[in-house]
C-alpha positions in Angstrom: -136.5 3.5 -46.2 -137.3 3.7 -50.1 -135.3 6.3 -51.9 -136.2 7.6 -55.4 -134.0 5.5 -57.5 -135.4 2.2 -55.9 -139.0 3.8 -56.2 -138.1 4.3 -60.0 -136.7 1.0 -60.5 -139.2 -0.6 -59.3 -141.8 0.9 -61.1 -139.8 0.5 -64.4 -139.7 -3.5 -63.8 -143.2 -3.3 -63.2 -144.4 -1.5 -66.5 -141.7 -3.4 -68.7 -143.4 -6.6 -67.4 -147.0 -5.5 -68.2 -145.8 -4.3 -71.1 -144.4 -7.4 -72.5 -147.7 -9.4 -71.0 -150.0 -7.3 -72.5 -148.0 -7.6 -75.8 -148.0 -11.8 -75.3 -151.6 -11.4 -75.1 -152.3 -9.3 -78.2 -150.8 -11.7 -80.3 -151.4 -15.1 -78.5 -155.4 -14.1 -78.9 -154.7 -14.0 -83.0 -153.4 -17.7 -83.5 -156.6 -19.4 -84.7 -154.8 -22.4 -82.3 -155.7 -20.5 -79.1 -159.6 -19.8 -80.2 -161.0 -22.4 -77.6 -158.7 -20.6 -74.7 -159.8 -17.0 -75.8 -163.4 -16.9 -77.6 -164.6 -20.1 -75.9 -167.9 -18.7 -74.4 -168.6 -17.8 -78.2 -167.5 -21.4 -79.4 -169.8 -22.9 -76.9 -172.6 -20.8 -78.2 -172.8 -21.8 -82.0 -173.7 -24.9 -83.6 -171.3 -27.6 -84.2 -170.7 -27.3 -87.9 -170.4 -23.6 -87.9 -167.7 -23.7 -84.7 -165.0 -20.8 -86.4 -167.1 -18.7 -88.4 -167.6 -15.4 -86.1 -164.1 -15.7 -84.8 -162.1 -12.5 -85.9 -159.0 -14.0 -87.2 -156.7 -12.6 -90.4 -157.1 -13.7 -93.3 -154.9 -16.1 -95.1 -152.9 -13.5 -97.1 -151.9 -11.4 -93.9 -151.3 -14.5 -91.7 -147.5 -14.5 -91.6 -146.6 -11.0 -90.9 -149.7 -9.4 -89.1 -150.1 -12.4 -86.1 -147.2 -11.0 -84.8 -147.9 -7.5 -85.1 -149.7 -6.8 -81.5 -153.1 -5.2 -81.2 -154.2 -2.8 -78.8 -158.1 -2.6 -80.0 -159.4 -5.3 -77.3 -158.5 -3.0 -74.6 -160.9 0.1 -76.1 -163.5 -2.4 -76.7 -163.3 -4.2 -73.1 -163.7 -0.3 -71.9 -166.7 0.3 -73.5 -168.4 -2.9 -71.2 -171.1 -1.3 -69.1 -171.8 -3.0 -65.6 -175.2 -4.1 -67.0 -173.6 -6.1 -69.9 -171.3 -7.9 -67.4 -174.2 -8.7 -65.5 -176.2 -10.1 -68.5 -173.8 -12.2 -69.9 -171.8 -12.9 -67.2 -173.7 -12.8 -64.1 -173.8 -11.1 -60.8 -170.0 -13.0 -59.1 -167.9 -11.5 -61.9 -169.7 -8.2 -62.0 -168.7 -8.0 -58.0 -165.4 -9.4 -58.4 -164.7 -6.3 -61.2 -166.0 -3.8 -58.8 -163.9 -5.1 -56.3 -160.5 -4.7 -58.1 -161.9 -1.0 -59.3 -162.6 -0.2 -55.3 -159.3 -1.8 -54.9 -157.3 0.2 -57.6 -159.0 3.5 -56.3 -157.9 2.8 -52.9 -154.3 2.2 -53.9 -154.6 5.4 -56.4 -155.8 7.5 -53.0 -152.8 6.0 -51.3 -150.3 6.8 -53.7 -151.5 10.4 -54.0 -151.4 10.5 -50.6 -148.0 9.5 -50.2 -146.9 11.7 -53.3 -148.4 14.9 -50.8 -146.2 13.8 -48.1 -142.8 14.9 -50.5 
């Protein structure tokens, strides 16, 4: 049987990691060394000769300091994404792939509430 403090420890291993991840991620995506792995689809929409230009990336000045200074501001904008965009841009597999891990999470959610009742 799970007791509290396990329940608690658990859960605190589990948000340190995302955490940390999510941290990794803001400021891997800012290297302008890791543009093909992270704005790829755009690179392999513009012309050859103009392959960086709409890349967010700091400038010059900041470079040193503020790539490793993490930024939250992807996650509002990926929040924003409407099912029709994904479908657009994407296509129909990833837009039902994303629904799936929503139904998913609002099972789990329902479970968990559930279980919280039972205390």
């Amino acid at each position: 049987m799970i007791t509290g403090e396990s329940l608690l420890a658990s859960a605190g291993i589990n948000i340190g990691v995302a955490l940390i991840l999510v941290t990794l991620f803001s400021i891997f995506k800012r290297h302008r060394s890791n543009a093909d792995i992270y704005y790829a689809r755009r690179i392999s929409l513009q012309e050859e000769d103009n392959l960086y230009v709409n890349i967010p990336v700091l400038d010059r000045r900041q470079y040193y300091f503020r790539q490793f200074v993490p930024s939250l501001q992807w996650m509002r904008d990926a929040l924003k994404v409407t099912d029709d965009d994904i479908l657009q841009d994407c296509g129909l597999d990833p837009l039902v792939l994303i629904r799936l891990f929503k139904f998913g999470y609002s099972t789990i959610l329902f479970g968990c509430l559930l279980n919280a009742l039972q205390f």
